[in-house]
C-alpha positions in Angstrom: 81.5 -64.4 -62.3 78.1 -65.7 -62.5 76.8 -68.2 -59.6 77.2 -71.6 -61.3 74.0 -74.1 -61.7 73.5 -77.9 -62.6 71.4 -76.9 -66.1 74.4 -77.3 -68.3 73.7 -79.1 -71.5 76.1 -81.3 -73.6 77.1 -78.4 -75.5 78.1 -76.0 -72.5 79.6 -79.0 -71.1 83.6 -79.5 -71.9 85.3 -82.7 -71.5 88.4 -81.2 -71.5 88.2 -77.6 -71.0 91.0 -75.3 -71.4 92.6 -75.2 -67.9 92.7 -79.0 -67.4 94.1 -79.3 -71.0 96.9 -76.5 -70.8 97.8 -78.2 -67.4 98.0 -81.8 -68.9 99.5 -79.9 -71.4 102.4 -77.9 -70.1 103.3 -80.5 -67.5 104.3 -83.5 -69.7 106.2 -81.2 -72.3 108.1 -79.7 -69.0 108.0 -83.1 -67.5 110.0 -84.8 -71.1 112.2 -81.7 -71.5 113.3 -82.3 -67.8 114.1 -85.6 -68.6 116.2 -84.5 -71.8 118.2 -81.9 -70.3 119.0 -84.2 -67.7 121.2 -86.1 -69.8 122.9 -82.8 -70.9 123.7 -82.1 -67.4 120.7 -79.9 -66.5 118.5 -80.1 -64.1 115.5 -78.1 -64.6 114.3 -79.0 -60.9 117.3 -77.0 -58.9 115.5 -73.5 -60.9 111.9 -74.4 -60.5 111.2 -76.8 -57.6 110.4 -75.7 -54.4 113.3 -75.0 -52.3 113.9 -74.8 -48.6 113.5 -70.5 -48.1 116.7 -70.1 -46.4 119.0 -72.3 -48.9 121.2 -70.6 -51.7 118.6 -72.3 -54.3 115.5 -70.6 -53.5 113.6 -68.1 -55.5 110.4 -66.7 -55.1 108.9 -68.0 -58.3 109.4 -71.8 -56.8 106.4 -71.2 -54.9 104.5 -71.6 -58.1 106.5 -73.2 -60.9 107.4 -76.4 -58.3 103.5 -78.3 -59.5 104.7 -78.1 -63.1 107.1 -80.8 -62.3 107.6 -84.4 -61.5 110.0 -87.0 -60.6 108.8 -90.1 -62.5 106.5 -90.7 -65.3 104.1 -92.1 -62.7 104.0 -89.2 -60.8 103.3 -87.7 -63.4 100.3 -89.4 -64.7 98.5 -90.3 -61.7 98.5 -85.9 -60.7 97.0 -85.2 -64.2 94.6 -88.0 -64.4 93.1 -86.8 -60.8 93.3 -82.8 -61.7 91.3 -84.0 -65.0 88.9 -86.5 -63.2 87.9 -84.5 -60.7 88.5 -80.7 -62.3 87.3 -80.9 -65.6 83.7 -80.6 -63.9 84.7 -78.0 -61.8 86.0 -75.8 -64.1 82.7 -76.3 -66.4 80.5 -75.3 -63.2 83.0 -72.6 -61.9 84.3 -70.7 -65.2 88.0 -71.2 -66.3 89.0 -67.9 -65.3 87.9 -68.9 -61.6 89.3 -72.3 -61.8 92.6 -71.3 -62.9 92.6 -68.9 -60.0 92.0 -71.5 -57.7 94.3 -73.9 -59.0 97.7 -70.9 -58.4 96.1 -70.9 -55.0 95.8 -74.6 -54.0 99.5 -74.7 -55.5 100.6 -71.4 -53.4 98.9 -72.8 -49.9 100.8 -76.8 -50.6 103.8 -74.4 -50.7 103.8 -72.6 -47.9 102.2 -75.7 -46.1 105.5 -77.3 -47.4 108.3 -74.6 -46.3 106.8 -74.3 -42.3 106.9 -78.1 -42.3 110.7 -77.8 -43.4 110.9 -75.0 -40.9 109.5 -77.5 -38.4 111.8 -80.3 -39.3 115.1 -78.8 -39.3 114.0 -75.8 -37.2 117.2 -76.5 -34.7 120.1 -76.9 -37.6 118.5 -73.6 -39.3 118.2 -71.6 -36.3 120.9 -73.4 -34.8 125.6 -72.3 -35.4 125.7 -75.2 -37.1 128.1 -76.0 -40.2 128.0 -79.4 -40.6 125.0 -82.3 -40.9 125.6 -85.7 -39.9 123.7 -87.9 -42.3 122.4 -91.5 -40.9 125.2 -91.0 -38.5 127.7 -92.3 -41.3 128.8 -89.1 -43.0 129.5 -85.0 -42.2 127.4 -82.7 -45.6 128.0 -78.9 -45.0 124.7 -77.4 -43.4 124.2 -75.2 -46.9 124.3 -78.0 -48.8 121.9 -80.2 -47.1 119.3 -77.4 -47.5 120.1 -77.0 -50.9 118.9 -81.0 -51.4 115.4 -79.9 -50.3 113.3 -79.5 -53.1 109.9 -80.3 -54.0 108.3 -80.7 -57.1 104.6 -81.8 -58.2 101.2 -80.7 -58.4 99.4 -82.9 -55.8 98.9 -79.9 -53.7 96.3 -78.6 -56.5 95.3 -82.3 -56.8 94.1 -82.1 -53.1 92.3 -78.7 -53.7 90.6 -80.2 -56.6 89.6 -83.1 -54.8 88.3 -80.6 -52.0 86.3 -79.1 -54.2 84.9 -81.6 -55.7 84.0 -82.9 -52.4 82.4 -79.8 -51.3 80.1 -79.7 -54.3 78.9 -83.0 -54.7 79.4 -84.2 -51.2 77.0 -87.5 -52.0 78.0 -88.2 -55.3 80.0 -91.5 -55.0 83.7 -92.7 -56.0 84.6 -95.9 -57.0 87.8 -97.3 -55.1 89.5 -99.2 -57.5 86.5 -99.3 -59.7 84.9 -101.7 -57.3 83.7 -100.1 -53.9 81.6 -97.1 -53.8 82.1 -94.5 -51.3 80.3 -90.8 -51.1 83.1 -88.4 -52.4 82.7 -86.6 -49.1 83.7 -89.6 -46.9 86.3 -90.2 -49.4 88.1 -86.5 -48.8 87.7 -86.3 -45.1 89.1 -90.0 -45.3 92.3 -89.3 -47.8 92.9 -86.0 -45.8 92.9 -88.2 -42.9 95.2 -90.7 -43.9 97.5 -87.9 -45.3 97.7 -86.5 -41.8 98.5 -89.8 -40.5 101.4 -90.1 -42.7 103.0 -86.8 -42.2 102.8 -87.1 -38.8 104.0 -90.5 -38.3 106.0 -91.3 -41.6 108.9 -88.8 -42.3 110.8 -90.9 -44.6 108.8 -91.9 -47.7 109.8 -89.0 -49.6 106.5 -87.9 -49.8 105.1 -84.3 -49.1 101.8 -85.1 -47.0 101.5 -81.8 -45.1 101.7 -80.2 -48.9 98.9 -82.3 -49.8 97.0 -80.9 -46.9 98.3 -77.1 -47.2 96.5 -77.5 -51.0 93.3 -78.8 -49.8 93.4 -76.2 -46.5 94.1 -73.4 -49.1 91.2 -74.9 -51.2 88.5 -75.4 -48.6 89.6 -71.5 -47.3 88.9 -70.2 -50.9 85.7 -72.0 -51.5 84.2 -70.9 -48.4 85.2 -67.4 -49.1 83.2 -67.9 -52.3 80.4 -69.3 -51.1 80.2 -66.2 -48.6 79.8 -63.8 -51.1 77.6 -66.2 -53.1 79.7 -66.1 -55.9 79.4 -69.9 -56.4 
């Protein structure tokens, strides 16, 4: 892969290159035909959303296929609209060969990130002779069972690594929050990162992966710098 530069004209220059546009793509058809075979009784997210390792539910293929899906419409949007604000650039300076790599990563690295936190979490009832789970202290689920209802599904994990990237190569370039306040995009990832931490540390409830958020962007800032070693961007 050739080192990129900043001499791109309009006409080198995609909008919407092929990467971005496949994943737009691929995750609202998968995200609608969820929704459809819902109502038939299916549930597309027990196969292909990221299970605990140690439940009856998990496959290896999870690791990947859990950021093509999404619980709401919302979630949904907001993950594509970041992967093509801040990617479509990226994958015009990097190559989409080398983007898409980097993307599987950022997914792979939220993943893991996500199963040790699980790990963490529930380390005592997993390691633990346990049968049994007592649920807000009101109600007894079988201990396979409540690992089975572990599952995680989205693509902010590339979202982050995209964002990371971004960062990294145009650390002054500013971000409008909200459309109104400018902020250099490096300020703005050491800041989101931050507030991601914050949150997985100190808010366990929300139904929110943060530590997944930051395994993407770790996995991302590992694989850029690796690049950047061997000069190859």
């Amino acid at each position: 892969m050739d080192r990129y530069d900043y001499n791109y004209t309009p006409q080198r220059f995609n909008i919407l290159p092929p990467v971005c546009k496949n994943l737009l793509i691929i995750n609202t058809l998968l995200y609608f035909l969820t929704v459809v075979l819902q109502n038939r009784g299916i549930d597309l997210t027990n196969i292909f959303g990221l299970h605990f390792f140690t439940a009856d539910r998990f496959h290896i293929w999870q690791l990947i296929t859990y950021a093509f899906f999404h619980a709401s419409f919302s979630h949904l949007f907001f993950n594509m609209f970041a992967i093509w604000m801040f990617g479509y650039t990226i994958e015009n300076l990097w190559g989409s060969k080398r983007f898409l790599l980097y993307c599987l990563v950022t997914a792979l690295g939220a993943a893991l990130m996500q199963e040790l936190t699980y790990f963490f979490m529930y380390k005592e009832l997993v390691l633990g002779d346990y049968t049994s789970v007592n649920l807000n202290g009101t109600a007894l689920v079988a201990k396979d069972v409540f690992l089975n209802r572990l599952c995680t599904i989205g693509a902010s994990g590339i979202c982050f690594g995209v964002l990371l990237a971004f960062g990294m190569m145009f650390p002054n370039e500013y971000i409008y929050l909200y459309f109104l306040v400018p902020i250099k995009c490096k300020w703005f990832v050491i800041g989101y990162c931050a507030i991601e931490l914050f949150n997985g540390v100190f808010t366990t409830s929300d139904g929110v992966a943060h530590f997944a958020h930051l395994g993407g962007a770790l996995a991302g800032l590992f694989l850029v710098l690796l690049w950047k070693k061997n000069s190859e961007i």
